[in-house]
C-alpha positions in Angstrom: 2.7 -41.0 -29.3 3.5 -42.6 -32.6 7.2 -42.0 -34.0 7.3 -39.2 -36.7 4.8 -37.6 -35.4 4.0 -34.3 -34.7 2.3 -32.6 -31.9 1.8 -28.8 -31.2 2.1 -28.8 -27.3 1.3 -24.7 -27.3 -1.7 -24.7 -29.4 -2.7 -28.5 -27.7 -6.5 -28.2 -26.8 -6.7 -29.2 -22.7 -9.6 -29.3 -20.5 -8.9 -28.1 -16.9 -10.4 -29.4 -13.9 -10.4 -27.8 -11.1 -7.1 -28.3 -8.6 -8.5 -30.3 -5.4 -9.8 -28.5 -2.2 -7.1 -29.9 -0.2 -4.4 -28.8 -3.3 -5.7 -25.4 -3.2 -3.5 -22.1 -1.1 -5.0 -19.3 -3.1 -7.5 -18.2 -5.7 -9.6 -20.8 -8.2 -6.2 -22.8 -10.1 -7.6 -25.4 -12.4 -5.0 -28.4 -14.2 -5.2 -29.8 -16.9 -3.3 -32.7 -18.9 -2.8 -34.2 -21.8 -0.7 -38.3 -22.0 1.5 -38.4 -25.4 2.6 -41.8 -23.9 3.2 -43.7 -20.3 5.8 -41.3 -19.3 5.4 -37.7 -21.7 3.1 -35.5 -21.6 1.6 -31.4 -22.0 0.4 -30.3 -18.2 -1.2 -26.7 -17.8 -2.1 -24.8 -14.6 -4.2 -21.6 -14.4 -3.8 -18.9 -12.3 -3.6 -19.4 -8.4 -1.7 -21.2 -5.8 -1.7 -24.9 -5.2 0.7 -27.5 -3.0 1.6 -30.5 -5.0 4.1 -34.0 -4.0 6.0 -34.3 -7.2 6.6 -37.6 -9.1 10.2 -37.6 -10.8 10.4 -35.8 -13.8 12.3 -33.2 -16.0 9.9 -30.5 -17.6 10.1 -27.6 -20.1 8.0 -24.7 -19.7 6.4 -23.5 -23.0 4.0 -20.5 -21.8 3.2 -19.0 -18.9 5.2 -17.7 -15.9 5.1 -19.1 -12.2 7.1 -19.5 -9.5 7.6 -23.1 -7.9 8.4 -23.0 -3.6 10.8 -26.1 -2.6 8.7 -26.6 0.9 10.5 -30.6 1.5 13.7 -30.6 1.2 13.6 -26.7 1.4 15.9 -24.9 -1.4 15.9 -21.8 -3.2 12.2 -20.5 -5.0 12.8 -20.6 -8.8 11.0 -18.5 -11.5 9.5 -20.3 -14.3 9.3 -18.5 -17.2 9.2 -20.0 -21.1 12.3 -22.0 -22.2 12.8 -22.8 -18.3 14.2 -27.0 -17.8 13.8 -28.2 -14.6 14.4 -31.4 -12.9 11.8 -32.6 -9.8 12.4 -35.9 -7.5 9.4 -37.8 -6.1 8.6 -36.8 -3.0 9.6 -32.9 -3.2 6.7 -31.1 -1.5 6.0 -27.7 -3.6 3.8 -24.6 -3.7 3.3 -23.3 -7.6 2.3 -19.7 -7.8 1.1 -19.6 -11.2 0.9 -15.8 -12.4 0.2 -16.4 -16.0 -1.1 -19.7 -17.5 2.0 -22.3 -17.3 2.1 -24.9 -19.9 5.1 -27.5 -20.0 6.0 -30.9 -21.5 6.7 -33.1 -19.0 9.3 -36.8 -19.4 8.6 -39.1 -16.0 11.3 -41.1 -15.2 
């Protein structure tokens, strides 16, 4: 993404793929993704229930409301809702139940 220059993450036009077979707990969830650079970028899942292995990264959700399971190491369930900041290590094993469309902007360390 070139300095001084603006992007509108909400409005951002994505094209979802489907989550993989082997990704997929409940429903139809597709992702979707788009790279600003090597390490930002806007991510969107649809409703349903996938399992992920997350890569370290620090995210803010713009739309949507979810809640995120902490299966490896196992803490506390949070609720994602807009204006939510969260930090993820690589390696946490999760379970997103996305209720409402969840957009966020993504930084990977």
């Amino acid at each position: 993404m070139p300095a001084g220059v603006v992007t509108d993450a909400v409005s951002l036009a994505l094209v979802p793929e489907p989550v993989p077979a082997d990704q997929t707990v409940a429903g139809s969830p597709t992702t979707a993704l788009h790279e600003l650079d090597a390490s930002t970028g806007v991510w969107e899942m649809s409703p349903g229930v996938m399992s992920d292995v997350e890569a370290d990264e620090l995210f803010v959700v713009l739309t949507g409301d979810a809640t995120v399971e902490f299966v490896h190491p196992a803490l506390p369930s949070i609720r994602l809702s807009p204006g939510s900041v969260v930090r993820l290590e690589a390696g946490m094993r999760t379970v997103w139940t996305v209720r409402e469309t969840l957009r966020k902007v993504y930084i990977a360390f």
